[in-house]
C-alpha positions in Angstrom: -96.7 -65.2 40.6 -95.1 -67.4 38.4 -96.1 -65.2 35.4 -95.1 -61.9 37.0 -91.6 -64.1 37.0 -91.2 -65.5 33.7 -91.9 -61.4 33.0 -88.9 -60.6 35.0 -86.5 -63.1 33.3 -88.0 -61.9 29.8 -87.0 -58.3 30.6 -83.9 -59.4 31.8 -83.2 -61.5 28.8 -84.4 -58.7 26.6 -82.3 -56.0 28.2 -78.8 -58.3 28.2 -79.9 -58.7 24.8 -80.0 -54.5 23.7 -76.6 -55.1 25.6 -74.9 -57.1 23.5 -76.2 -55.8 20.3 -75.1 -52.4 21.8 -71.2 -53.3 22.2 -71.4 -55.6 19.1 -73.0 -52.7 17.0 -70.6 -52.1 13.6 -72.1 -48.2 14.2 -70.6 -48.0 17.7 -67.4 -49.6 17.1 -67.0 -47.2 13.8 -67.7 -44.6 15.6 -65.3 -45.0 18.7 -62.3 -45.6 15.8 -63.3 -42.5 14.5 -62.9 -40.5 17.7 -59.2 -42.5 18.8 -58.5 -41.4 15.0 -59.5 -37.8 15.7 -57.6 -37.5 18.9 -54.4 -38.8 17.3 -54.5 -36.5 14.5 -55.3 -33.6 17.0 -52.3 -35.0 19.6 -50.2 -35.8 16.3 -50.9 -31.7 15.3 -50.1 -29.9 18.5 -46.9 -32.2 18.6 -45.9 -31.3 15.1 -46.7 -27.4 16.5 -44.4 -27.4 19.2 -42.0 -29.6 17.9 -41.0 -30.1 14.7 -43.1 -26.9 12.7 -40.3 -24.3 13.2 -37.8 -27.2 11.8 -40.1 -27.3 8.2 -40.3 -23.4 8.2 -36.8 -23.1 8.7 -35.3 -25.5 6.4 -33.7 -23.6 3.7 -35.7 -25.8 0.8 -39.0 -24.1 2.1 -40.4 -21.5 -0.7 -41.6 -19.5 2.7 -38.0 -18.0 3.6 -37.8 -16.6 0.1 -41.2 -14.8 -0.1 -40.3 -13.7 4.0 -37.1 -12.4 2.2 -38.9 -10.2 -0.7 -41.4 -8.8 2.2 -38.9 -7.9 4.9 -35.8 -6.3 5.2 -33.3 -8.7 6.7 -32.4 -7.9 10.1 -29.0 -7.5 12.0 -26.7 -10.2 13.1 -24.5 -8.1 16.3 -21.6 -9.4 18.7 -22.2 -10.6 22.5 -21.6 -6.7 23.1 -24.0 -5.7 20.3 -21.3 -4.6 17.8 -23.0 -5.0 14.4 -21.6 -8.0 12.5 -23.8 -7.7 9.7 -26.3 -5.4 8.3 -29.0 -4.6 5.7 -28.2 -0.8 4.3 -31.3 0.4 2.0 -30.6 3.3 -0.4 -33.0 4.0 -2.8 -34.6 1.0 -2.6 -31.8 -1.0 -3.1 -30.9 -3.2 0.1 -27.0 -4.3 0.8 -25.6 -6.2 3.4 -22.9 -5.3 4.8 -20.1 -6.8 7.1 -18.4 -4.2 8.8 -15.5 -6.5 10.3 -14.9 -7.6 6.6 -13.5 -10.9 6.8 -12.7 -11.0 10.8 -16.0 -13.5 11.2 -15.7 -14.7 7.6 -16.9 -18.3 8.3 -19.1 -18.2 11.5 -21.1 -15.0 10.7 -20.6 -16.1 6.9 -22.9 -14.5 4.3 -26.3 -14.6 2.3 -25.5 -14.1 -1.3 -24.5 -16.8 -3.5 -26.1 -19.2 -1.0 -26.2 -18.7 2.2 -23.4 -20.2 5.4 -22.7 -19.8 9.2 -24.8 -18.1 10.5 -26.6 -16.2 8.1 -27.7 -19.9 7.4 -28.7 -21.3 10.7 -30.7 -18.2 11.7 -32.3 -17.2 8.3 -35.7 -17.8 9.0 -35.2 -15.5 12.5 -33.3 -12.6 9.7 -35.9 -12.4 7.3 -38.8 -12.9 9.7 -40.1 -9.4 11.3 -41.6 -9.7 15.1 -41.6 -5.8 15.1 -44.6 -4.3 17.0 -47.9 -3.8 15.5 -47.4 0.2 15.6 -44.1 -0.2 14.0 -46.1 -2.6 11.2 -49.0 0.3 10.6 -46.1 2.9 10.4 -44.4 1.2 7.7 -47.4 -0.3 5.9 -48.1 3.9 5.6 -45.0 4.7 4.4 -44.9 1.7 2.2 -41.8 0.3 3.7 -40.8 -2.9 4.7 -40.6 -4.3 8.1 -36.7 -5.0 9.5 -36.6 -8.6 10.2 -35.5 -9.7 13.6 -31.8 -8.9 15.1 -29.7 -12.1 16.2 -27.6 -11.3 19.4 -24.3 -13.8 19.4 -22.3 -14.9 21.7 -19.1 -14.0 19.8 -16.4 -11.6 21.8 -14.7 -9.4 19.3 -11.5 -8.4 21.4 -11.0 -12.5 21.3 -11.7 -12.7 17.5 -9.7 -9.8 17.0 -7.1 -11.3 18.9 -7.1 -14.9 17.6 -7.0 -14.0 13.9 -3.8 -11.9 14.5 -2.1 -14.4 16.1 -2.8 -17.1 13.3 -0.9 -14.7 11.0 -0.9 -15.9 7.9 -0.7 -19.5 8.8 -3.2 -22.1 7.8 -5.6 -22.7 11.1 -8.2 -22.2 13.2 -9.2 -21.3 16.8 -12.4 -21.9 19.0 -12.8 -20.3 22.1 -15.5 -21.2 24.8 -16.8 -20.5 27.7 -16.4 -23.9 29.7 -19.7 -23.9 32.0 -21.9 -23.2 29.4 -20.7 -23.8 25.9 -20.9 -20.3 24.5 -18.6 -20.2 21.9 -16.8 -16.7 22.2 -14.7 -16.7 19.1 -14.2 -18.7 16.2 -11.7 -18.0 13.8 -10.6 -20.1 10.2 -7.7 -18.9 7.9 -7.1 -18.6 5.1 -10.2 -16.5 5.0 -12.3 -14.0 2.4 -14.2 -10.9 3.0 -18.1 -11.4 2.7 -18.6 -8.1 1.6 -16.7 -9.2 -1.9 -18.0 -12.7 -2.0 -20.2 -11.9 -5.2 -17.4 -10.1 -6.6 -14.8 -12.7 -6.2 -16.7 -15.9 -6.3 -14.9 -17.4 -9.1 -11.7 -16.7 -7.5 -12.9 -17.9 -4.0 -14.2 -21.1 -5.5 -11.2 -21.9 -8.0 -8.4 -21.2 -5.2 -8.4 -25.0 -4.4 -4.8 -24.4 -2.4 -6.8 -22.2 0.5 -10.1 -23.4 0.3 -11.1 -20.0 2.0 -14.7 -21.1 2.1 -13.8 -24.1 4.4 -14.6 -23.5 8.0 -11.6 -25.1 9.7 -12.7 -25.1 12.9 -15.8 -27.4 12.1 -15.2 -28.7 9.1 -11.6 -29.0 8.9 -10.0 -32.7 9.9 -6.5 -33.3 11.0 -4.8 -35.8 13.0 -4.9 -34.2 17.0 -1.2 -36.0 17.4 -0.5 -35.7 21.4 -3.6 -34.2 22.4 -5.3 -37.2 22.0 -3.3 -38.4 25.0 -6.2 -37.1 26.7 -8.3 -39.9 25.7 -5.3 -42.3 26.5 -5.3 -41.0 29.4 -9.2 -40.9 30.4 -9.4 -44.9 29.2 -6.3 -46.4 31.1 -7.9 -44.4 34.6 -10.9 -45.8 33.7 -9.8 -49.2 33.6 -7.3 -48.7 36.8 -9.2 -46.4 39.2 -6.9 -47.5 42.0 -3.4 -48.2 40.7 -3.2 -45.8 38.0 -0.1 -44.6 38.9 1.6 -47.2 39.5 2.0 -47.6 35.9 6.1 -47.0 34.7 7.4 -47.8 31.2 11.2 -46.9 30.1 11.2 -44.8 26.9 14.3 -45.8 24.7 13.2 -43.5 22.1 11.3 -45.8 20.1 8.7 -48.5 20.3 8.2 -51.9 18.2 5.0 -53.3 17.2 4.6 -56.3 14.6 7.9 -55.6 12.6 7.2 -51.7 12.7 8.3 -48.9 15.4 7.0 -45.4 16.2 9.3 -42.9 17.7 9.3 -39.6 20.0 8.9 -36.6 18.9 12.3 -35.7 17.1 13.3 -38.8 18.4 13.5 -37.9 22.0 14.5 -40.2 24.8 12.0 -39.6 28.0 13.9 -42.6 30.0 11.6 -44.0 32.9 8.1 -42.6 32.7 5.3 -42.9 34.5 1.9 -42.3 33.6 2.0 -38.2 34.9 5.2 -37.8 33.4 4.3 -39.6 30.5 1.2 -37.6 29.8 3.3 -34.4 30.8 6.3 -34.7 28.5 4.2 -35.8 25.7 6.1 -39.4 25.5 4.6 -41.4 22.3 6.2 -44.6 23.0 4.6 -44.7 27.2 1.3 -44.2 25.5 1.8 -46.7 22.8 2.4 -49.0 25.9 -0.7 -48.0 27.3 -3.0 -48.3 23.8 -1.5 -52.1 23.8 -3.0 -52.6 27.2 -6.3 -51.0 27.8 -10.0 -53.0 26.7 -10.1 -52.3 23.2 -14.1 -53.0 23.8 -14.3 -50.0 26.4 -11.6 -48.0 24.6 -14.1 -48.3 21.5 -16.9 -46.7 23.4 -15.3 -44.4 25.1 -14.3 -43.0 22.3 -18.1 -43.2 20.8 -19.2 -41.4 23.9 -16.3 -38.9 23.4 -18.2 -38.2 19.9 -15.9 -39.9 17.8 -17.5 -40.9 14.5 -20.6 -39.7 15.7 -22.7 -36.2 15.1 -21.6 -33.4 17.0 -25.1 -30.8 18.7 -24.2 -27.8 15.9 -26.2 -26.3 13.7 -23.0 -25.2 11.7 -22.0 -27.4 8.8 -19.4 -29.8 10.2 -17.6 -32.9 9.4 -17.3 -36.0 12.2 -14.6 -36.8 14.2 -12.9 -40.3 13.3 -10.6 -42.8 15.0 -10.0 -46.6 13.8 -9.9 -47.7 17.2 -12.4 -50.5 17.7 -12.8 -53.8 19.2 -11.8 -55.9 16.4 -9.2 -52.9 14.6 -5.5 -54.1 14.1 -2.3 -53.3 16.6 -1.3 -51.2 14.4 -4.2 -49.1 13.6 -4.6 -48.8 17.7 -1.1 -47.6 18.6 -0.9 -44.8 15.4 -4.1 -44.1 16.4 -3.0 -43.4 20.2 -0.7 -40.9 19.8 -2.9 -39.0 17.2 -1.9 -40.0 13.7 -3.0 -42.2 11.4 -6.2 -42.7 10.4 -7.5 -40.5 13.7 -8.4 -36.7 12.7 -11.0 -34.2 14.5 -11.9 -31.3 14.0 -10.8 -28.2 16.5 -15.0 -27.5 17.4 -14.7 -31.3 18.8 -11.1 -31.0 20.7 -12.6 -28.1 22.4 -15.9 -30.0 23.2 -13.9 -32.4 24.8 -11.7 -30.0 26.8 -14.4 -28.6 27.9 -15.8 -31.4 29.1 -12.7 -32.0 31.4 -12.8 -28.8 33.0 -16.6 -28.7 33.5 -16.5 -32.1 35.1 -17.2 -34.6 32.8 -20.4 -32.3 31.7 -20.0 -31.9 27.9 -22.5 -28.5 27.0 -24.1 -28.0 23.7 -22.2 -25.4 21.6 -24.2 -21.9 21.7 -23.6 -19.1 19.1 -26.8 -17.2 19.4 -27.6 -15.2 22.9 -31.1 -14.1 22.0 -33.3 -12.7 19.1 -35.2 -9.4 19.8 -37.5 -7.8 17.5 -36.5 -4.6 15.7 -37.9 -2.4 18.7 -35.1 -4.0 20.6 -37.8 -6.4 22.4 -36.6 -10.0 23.2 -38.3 -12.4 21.5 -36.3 -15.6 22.3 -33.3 -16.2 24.4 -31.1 -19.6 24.3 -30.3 -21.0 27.6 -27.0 -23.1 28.2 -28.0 -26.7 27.7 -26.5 -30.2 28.8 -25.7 -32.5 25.8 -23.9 -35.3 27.5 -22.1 -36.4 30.8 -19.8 -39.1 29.4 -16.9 -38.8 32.4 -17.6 -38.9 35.7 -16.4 -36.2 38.0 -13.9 -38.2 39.9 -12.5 -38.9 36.3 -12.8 -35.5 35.2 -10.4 -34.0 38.0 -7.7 -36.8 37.5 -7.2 -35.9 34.1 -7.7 -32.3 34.4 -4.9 -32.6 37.1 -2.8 -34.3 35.1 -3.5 -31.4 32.2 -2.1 -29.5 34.6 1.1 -31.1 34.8 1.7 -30.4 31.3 2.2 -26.9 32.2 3.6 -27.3 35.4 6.4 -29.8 34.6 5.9 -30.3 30.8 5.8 -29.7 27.3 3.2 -26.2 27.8 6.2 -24.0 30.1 5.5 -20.9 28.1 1.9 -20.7 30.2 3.8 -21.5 33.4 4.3 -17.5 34.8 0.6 -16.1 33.8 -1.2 -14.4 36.4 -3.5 -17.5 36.2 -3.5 -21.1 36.2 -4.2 -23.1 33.4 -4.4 -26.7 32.0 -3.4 -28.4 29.1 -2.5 -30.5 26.0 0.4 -29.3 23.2 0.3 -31.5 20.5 2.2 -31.8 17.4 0.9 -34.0 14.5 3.6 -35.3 12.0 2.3 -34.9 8.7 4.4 -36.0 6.3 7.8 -38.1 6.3 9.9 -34.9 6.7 8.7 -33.9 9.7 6.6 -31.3 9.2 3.7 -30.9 11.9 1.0 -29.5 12.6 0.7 -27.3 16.4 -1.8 -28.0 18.4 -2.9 -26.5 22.0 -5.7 -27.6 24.0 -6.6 -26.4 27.3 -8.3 -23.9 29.9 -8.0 -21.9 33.0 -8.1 -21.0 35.7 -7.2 -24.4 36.6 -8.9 -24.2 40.1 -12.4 -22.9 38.5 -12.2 -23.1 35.0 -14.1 -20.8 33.1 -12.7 -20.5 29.3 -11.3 -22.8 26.5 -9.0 -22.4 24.0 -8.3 -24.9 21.4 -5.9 -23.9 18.5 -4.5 -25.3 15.7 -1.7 -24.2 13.3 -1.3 -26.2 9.9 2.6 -26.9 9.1 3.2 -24.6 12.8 5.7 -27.2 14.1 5.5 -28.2 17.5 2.0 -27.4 19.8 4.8 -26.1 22.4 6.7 -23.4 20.3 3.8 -22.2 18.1 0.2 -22.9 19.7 0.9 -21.9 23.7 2.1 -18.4 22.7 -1.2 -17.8 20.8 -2.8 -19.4 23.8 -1.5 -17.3 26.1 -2.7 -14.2 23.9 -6.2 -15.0 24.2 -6.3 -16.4 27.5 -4.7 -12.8 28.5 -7.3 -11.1 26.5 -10.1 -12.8 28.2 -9.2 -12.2 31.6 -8.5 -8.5 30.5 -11.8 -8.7 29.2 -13.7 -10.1 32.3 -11.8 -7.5 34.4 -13.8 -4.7 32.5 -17.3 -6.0 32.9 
C-alpha cells in the first residue's frame, strides 16, 4: 500500500512538473506572441480597409489617380437636377473638358488642368475611376476605348446659382445657400470669378491679377470681419449665462461707448436711446452689445466660441481657411468689445456664418456641409450615395429658439424691413463691417426661413456694399424667392 502511494505522489509530482515546464516553455510563449502579433496585423488590415484605404487612394500625391487618369475617361460632374456641370468631350482621340455654365460654378465645380480645385479635386479619384458594368468593360475593351469614369451627382441648384451670381453684380462677394436640416449646400457663388474652360489659356493673367484674386474661393476661403452678425454669438453667450432674466437686461445708447481711454460708436453714429436686449439685437446697437461683451464669462465666452468653430477646422473637403476671434479668457477689454460687434481682429468666412445660422434654425444641430448627392457608374447605376450627417450639437434647443426668435425681430422690428412683406417668414442678421477709417463697409446678411419651419439658408456677403440692410436683404430676398419658386415646382 504504501508503495502503490508513493507511486501516486510520484505521478502527481511528475505531471505538475510537464505543467510547469509547459507554461514556462520559451516555444509556447513565442508562439502565443506570434499569433496576438498575427491577429493585430490582420485586425490592424481590415481597419485600414474600411477606414483609412480610400483616404491613401484618394490623396492627390498617389501615382494611382494619374495612371486611373491615362486609362479612363474622366466622368461627369452634373447639378442636383442632373444638368451637366462638367464634361469630358473626345474627338479624335483627343479628350476636353468642358464646363458648359463657363464660369457660373467657377470655384465649387472648379477645374482639372493646371492642378486641380473644388470639386474636380475632392472627387477625383470617383472622376477618373470607372465602376461601369462588366458588359460595358468587354464592349469597350473590343473597340479599344476607354471606360467613362464615374458621374458625380451634386447637390448644387442652378436657378439659385443662377440667381446669386446676378445679384452680386459686379461687386466683390460671395453667397452660400443651404438647405438647413441637412446641410446640402445648394449654391455657392464667389466673385470676381474666371471661366474654367479658359483657365489654361489665361493662367498667367488669372494668376498675376493680384487685385481680384479670381482663383480665391470667397465663400471658404475668403476672411472678413462679420461686423453685426456676430451679435448672434453675443447674443447666444449672454442667454446662456442668464437663462432666466435675460430680458431684463436695458442699457441707454448715447451713441457711443468708452472703454480704457478709447470709444466705439453706432453705426453712422446712430443714437438707439434705451435698449434692451431684443431691441438691441434688433436695431443692430454696437454700444448695448459692447455692454454686454464687458459682462459675460470671458471663460464660457471663449468656448463657446471654440464650440461655434472659431479657430478651429471646419467638416469640408473644400480648401478653406479658419474662422478667428481674439476673444479668450485672458484677451484684453479691448480686443473683447472690437471683437463683439465684429471688427477687429474677428473675421470668418461666409461657409462658417452659414454653418452657424444653420445651426440656429435646425435647433442647435450644426450638419456637416454636403456637395455631393451620389456617384453612379456610367450605366447610370448608383454606386454611393452621401446621407445628411450630424457634425455637432453645440446649442441646446431651448437656446436655439431664443435666438432664432430674437433673429426674427430683426426683420419684424429691425434693421432686415426689406424681408418684412414676403409671402414667407424669415429670420435674421444684417451686418455691416467698417473697413477702413472712411466708412466704407462691407454688407452682410445672415438668415433663413420659413421662420416657423426653417428649411433654407442664405448667407451673403458684399465687399465695400455698405450697409447689410440696403445691399445684402435685397439679394436675400431674390434667392429666398427663388427657392420657394423652386420647391413649388417639384
Amino acid at each position: 500500500m504504501k508503495a502503490d502511494n508513493n507511486q501516486k505522489k510520484n505521478n502527481g509530482k511528475n505531471k505538475d512538473n510537464y505543467f510547469v515546464k509547459v507554461i514556462t516553455s520559451p516555444q509556447l510563449w513565442s508562439g502565443v506572441i506570434l499569433v496576438v502579433l498575427f491577429g493585430a496585423l490582420i485586425a490592424n488590415i481590415c481597419y485600414f480597409v474600411a477606414n483609412k484605404s480610400y483616404d491613401i487612394i484618394s490623396d492627390e500625391h498617389n501615382p494611382r489617380q494619374a495612371l486611373l487618369a491615362h486609362q479612363n475617361i474622366r466622368g461627369s460632374i452634373l447639378s442636383k437636377n442632373r444638368d451637366i456641370l462638367a464634361v469630358t468631350n473626345v474627338s479624335d482621340d483627343e479628350e476636353t473638358r468642358v464646363y458648359p455654365y463657363g464660369d457660373l460654378f467657377a470655384h465649387v465645380v472648379g477645374f482639372s488642368t493646371m492642378g486641380r480645385t473644388g470639386i474636380e479635386n475632392t472627387m477625383n479619384m470617383n472622376l477618373v475611376t470607372s465602376n461601369a458594368s462588366l458588359s460595358s468593360k468587354v464592349d469597350n475593351d473590343i473597340a479599344r476605348a476607354k471606360d467613362v469614369g464615374d458621374t458625380v451627382v451634386t447637390t448644387l441648384n442652378i436657378p439659385l446659382q443662377q440667381t446669386a451670381y446676378k445679384e452680386i453684380g459686379a461687386y466683390k462677394g460671395a453667397v452660400v445657400v443651404s438647405d438647413v436640416k441637412t446641410g446640402a449646400i445648394l449654391a455657392m457663388v464667389s466673385k470676381p470669378c474666371f471661366d474654367p474652360n479658359k483657365i489654361e489659356a489665361e493662367w498667367e493673367d488669372i494668376v498675376e491679377d493680384t487685385t481680384n484674386s479670381r482663383l480665391l474661393n470667397r465663400a471658404t476661403q475668403g476672411l472678413y470681419p462679420p461686423g453685426s452678425t456676430f451679435k448672434i454669438l453675443d447674443l447666444l453667450e449672454y442667454i446662456r449665462e442668464h437663462p432666466t432674466d435675460y430680458e431684463n437686461f436695458g442699457y441707454n445708447c448715447t451713441g457711443s461707448f468708452a472703454y480704457d481711454g478709447r470709444k466705439i460708436t453706432c453705426f453712422h453714429h446712430s443714437v438707439h436711446g434705451y435698449q434692451t436686449l431684443r431691441t438691441g439685437f434688433a436695431n443692430s446697437c454696437n454700444c448695448t452689445f459692447a455692454d454686454v461683451a464687458t459682462v459675460v464669462d470671458r471663460d464660457s465666452f471663449s468656448q463657446t466660441l471654440k464650440n461655434m468653430l472659431f479657430d478651429t477646422a471646419i467638416p469640408i473637403d473644400l480648401e478653406y481657411k479658419k474662422s478667428h476671434t481674439p476673444i479668450t479668457p485672458d484677451a484684453e477689454l479691448g480686443e473683447v468689445v472690437q471683437g463683439s460687434i465684429g471688427q477687429g481682429k474677428t473675421t470668418i468666412t461666409p461657409l462658417h456664418l452659414n454653418m452657424i445660422t444653420s445651426c440656429i434654425a435646425n435647433n442647435g444641430i450644426m450638419m456637416k456641409p454636403m456637395l455631393v448627392d451620389h456617384i453612379e457608374n456610367s450605366d447610370g447605376e448608383v454606386m454611393k450615395t452621401y446621407s445628411p450627417e450630424v457634425f455637432a450639437t453645440p446649442v441646446s434647443a431651448e437656446e436655439a429658439a431664443v435666438v432664432s426668435d430674437y433673429m426674427h425681430s430683426v426683420i419684424t422690428i429691425g434693421t432686415a424691413k426689406f424681408l418684412r412683406d414676403c409671402d414667407y417668414s424669415t429670420a435674421g442678421k444684417t451686418g455691416s463691417a467698417e473697413t477702413d477709417s472712411a466708412g466704407n463697409s462691407h454688407a452682410w446678411f445672415t438668415g433663413y426661413a420659413p421662420y416657423e419651419d426653417p428649411q433654407v439658408c442664405v448667407t451673403i456677403i458684399i465687399e465695400g456694399g455698405g450697409t447689410g440692410a440696403n445691399y445684402a436683404c435685397p439679394i436675400a430676398k431674390k434667392l429666398f424667392d427663388c427657392y420657394f419658386e423652386e420647391m413649388s415646382q417639384e
